[in-house]
N, C-alpha and C positions, 0 to 999 in steps of 0.2 A: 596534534594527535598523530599515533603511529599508523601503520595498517599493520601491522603484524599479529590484529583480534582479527582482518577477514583473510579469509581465503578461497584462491583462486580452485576455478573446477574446470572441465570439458567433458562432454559425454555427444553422442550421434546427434541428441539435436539440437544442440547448441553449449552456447558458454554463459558460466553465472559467478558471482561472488555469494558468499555469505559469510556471518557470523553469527556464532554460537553464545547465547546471553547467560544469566543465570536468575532473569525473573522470564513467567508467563510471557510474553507478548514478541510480537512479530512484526516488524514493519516490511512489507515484501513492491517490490518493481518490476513485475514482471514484465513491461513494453520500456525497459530503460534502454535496449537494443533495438535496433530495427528485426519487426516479427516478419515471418512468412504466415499469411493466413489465405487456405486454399487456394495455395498454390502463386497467391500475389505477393511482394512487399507492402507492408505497412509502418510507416514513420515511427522512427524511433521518440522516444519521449526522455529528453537528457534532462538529467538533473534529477531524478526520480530515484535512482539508487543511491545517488552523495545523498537526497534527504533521508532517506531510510538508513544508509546505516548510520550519517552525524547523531538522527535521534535514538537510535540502538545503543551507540557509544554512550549518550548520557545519560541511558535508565541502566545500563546493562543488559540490555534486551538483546533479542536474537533481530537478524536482518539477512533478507535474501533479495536477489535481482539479476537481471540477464546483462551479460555484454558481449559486445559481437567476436563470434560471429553467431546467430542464431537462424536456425532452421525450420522455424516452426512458432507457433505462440500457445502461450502458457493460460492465456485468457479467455482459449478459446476450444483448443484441443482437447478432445475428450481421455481421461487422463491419464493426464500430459507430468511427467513424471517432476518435473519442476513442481506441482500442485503435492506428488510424493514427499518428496522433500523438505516441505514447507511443514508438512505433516509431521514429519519428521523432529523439524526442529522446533513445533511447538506443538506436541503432544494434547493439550490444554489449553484455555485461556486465553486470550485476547492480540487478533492481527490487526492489521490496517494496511488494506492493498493500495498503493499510490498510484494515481497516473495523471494523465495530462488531457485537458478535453481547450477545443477551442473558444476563445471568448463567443459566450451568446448573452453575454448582458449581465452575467455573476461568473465572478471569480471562483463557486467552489459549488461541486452537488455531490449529495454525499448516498451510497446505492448500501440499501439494506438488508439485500441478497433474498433469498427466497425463503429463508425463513426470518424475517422481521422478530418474531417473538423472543433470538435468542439475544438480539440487540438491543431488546425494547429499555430505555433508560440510558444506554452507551452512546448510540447516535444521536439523541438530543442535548446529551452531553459534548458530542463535537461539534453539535450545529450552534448550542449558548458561545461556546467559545472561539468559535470562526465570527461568529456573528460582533461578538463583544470586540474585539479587532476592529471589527469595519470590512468585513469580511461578505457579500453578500453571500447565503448559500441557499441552495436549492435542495430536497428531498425527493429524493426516487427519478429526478426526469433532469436531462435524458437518458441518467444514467443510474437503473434501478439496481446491478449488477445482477445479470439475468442467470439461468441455470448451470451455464457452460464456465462461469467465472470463476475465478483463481477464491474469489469473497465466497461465494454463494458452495461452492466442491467444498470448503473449509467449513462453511457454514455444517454440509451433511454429515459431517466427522465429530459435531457437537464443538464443534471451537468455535467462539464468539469471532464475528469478523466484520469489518464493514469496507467497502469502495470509497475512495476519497477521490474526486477528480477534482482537479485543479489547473487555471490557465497558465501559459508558458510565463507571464511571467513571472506567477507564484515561485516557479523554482528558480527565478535568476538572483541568484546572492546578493546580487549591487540593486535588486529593486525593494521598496518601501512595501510593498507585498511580499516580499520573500521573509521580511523579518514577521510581518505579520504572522505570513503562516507557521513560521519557526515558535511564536509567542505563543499563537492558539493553540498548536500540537502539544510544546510541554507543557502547558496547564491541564490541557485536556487529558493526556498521557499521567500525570501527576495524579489526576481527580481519577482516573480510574483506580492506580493503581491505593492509593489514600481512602476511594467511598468503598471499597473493595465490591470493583463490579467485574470483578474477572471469573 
């Protein structure tokens, strides 16, 4: 695969990639950099933006994500123009914000932003297919994706959205959970775009 569908950007509070799809859907990274969140560093999350745009590449979907240097964080910052953006390139229709949470005993929780009801049928549909992997997943805890989030701002704008976290070694290419997560998302991604729940 080329890179010549993303392109590179800079703006005062950091730097990002994206790409432009030609269906509904967004897969976005916004901690794929190391963030500034008042006023401290917070750990980058690698591997978050290669999964987002790989799975962009194979639906034709749009994909957005931060790489350094970044100023600021997208997930948290009231808003935070990355969350514009994002708006930008999906008008409509259906995101999925990536990130990276520490092993607590399952590999994946998936946060349903503060309005639940726009996702009601889409998140159960990534939790049968994390699950159907071998996937343990968790809903709402620890990570409900609370009002400040990059899911829950998208959510306000009426765009379906939901929080995926995932443990580090979800995103390492060479682990037998990377392929899982790769297996779950495009069925999952498929069944959206096929039960037409966008």
């Amino acid at each position: 695969m080329t890179s010549q569908d993303v392109t590179l950007h800079h703006a005062e509070w950091g730097s990002w990639k994206e790409r432009l799809g030609t269906i509904p859907i967004l897969f976005s990274a916004p901690h794929n950099a190391e963030q500034v969140r008042d006023g401290l560093p917070k750990a980058a999350e690698p591997g978050s933006l290669d999964l987002a745009i790989e799975l962009a590449r194979l639906f034709d979907a749009s994909a957005i994500g931060t790489i350094p240097p970044l100023h600021s964080d997208p997930n948290w910052d009231a808003d935070h123009p990355y969350v514009i953006r994002a708006k930008e390139l999906l008008p409509h229709g259906f995101a999925l914000d990536l990130h990276m949470m520490r092993d607590r005993g399952f590999p994946a929780c998936i946060g349903t932003g503060t309005h639940p009801e726009l996702v009601e049928g889409i998140w159960q549909s990534l939790e049968s297919n994390l699950e159907n992997v071998g996937l343990e997943t968790s809903v709402g805890w620890p990570f409900g994706a609370g009002p400040q989030t990059v899911t829950s701002n998208l959510q306000s704008a009426g765009i379906k959205a939901l929080q995926l976290e995932l443990t580090p070694t979800c995103f390492d290419v060479k682990s037998e959970a990377y392929k899982k997560v790769r297996e779950a998302l495009e069925k999952f991604t498929r069944a959206v775009i096929n039960g037409s729940l966008l």
